[in-house]
OpenMM code with the backbone's topology and positions (N, CA, C; nanometers):
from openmm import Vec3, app, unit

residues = "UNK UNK UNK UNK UNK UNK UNK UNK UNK UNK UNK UNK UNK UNK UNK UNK UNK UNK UNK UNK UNK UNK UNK UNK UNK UNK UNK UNK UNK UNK UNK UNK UNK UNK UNK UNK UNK UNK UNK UNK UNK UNK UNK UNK UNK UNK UNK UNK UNK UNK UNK UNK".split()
positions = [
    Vec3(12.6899, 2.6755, 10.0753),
    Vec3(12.7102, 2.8155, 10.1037),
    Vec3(12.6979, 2.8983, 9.9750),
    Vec3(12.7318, 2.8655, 9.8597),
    Vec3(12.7473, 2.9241, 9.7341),
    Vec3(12.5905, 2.9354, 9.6955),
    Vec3(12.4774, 2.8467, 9.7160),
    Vec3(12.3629, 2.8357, 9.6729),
    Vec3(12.3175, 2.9188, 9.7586),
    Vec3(12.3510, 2.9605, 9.8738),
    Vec3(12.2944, 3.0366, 9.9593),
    Vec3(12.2822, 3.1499, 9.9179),
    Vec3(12.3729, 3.2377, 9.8809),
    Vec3(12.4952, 3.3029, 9.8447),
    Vec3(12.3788, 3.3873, 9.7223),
    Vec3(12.4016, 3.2507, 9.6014),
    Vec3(12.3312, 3.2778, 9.4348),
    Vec3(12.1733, 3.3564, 9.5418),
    Vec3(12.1270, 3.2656, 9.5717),
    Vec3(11.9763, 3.2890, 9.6443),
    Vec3(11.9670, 3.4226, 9.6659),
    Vec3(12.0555, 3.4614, 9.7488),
    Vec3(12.0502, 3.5857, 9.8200),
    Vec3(12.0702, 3.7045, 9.7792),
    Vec3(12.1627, 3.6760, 9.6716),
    Vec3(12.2017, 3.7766, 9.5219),
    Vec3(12.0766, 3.7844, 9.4329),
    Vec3(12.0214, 3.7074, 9.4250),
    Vec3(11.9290, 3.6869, 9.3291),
    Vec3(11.7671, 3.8133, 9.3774),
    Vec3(11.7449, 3.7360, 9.5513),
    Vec3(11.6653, 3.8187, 9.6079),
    Vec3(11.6786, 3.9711, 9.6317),
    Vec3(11.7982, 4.0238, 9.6386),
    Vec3(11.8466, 4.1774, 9.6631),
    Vec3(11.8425, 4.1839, 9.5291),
    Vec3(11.8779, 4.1307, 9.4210),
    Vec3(11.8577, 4.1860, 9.2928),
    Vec3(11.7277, 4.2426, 9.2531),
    Vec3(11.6333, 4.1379, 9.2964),
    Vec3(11.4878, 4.1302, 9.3100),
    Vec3(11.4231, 4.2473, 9.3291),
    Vec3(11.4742, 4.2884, 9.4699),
    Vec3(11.4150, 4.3774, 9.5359),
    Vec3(11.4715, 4.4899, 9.5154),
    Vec3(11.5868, 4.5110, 9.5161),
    Vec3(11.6609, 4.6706, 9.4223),
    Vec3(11.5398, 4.6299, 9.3179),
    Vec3(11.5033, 4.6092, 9.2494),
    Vec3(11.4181, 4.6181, 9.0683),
    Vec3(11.2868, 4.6256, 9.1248),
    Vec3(11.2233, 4.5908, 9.2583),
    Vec3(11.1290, 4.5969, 9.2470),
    Vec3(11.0784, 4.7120, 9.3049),
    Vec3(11.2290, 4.7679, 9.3964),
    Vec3(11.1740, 4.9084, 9.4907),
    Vec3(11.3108, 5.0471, 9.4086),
    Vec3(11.3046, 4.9959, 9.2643),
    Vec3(11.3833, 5.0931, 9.2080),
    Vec3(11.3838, 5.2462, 9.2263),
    Vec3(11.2432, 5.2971, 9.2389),
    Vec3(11.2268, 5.3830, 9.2617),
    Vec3(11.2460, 5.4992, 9.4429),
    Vec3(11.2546, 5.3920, 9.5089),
    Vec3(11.3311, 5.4289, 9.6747),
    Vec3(11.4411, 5.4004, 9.6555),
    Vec3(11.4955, 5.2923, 9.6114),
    Vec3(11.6654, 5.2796, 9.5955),
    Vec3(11.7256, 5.4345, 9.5447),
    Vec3(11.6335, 5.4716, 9.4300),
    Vec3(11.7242, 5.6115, 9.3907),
    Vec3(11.7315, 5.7062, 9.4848),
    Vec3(11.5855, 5.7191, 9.5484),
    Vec3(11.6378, 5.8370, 9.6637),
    Vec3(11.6962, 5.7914, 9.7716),
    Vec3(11.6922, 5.6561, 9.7923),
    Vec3(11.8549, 5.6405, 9.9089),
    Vec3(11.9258, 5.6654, 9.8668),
    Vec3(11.9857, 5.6328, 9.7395),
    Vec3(12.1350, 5.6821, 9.6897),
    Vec3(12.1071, 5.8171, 9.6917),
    Vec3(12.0496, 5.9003, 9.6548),
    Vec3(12.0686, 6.0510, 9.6249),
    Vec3(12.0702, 6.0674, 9.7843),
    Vec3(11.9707, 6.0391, 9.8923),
    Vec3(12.0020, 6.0566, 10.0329),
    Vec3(12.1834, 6.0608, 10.0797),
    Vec3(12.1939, 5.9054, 10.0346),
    Vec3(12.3683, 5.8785, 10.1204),
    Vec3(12.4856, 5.9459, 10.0236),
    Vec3(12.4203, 6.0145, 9.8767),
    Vec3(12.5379, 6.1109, 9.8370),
    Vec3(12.5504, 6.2490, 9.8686),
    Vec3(12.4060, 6.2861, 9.9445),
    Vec3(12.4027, 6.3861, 10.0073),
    Vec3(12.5031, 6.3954, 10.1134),
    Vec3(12.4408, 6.3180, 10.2174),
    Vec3(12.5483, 6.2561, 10.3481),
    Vec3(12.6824, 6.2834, 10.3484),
    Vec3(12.7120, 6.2052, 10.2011),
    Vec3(12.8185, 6.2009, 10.1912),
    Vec3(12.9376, 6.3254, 10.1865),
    Vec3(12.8620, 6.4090, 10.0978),
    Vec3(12.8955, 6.5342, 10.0756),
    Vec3(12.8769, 6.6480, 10.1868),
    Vec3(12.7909, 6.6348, 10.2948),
    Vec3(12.8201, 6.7202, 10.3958),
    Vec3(12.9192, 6.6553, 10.4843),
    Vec3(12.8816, 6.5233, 10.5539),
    Vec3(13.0743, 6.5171, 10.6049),
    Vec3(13.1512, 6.5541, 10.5476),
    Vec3(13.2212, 6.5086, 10.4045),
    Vec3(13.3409, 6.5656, 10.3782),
    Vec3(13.3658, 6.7701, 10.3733),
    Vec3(13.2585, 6.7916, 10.3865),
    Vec3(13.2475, 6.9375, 10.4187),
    Vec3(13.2604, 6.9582, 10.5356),
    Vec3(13.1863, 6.9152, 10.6384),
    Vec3(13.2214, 6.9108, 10.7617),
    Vec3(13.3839, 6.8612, 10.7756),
    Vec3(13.4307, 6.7944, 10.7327),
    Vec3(13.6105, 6.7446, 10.7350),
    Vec3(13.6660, 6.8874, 10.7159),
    Vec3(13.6268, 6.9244, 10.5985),
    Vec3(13.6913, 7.0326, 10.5328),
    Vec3(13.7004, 7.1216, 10.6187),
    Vec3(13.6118, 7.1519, 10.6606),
    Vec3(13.6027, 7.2832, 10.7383),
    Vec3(13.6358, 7.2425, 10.9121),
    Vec3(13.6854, 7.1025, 10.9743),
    Vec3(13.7633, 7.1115, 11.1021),
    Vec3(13.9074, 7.1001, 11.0247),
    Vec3(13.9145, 7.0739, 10.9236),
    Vec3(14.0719, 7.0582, 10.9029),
    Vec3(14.1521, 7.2063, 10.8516),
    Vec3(14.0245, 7.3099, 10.8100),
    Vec3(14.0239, 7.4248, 10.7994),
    Vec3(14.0474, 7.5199, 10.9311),
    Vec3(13.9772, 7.4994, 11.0040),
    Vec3(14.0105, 7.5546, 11.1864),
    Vec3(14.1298, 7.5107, 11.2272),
    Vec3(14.1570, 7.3847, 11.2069),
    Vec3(14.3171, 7.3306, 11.2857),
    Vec3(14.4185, 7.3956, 11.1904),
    Vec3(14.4016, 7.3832, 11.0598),
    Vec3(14.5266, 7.4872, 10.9954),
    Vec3(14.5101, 7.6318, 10.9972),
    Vec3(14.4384, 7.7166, 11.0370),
    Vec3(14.3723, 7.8397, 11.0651),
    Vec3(14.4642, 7.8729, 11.2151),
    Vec3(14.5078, 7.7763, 11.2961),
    Vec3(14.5139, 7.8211, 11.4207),
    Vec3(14.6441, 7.8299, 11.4332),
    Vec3(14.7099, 7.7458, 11.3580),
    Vec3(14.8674, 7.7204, 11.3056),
    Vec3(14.9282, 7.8778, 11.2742),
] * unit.nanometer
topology = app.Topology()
chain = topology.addChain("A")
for resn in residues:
    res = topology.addResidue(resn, chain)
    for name in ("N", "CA", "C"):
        topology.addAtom(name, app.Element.getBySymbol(name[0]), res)
């Protein structure tokens, strides 16, 4: 299982380095994401204390 494991680490390492350049705009994609849900949070948790 551990050799499996090294293998498989090894191959995603691989391939993050070999598709470095899409990896960055996924990350910049899912920190986008990221940042409009918690805006979207913000702003229903903004309406429910608004109504208070």
């Amino acid at each position: 299982m551990m050799v499996i494991g090294i293998i498989l680490l090894a191959a995603g390492i691989y391939g993050a380095w070999y598709f470095v350049e899409e990896l960055i705009l996924v990350v910049k994609g899912l920190i986008g994401l990221v940042i409009a849900l918690v805006g979207l949070f913000l702003l229903i948790v903004g309406i429910f204390t608004a109504k208070d």
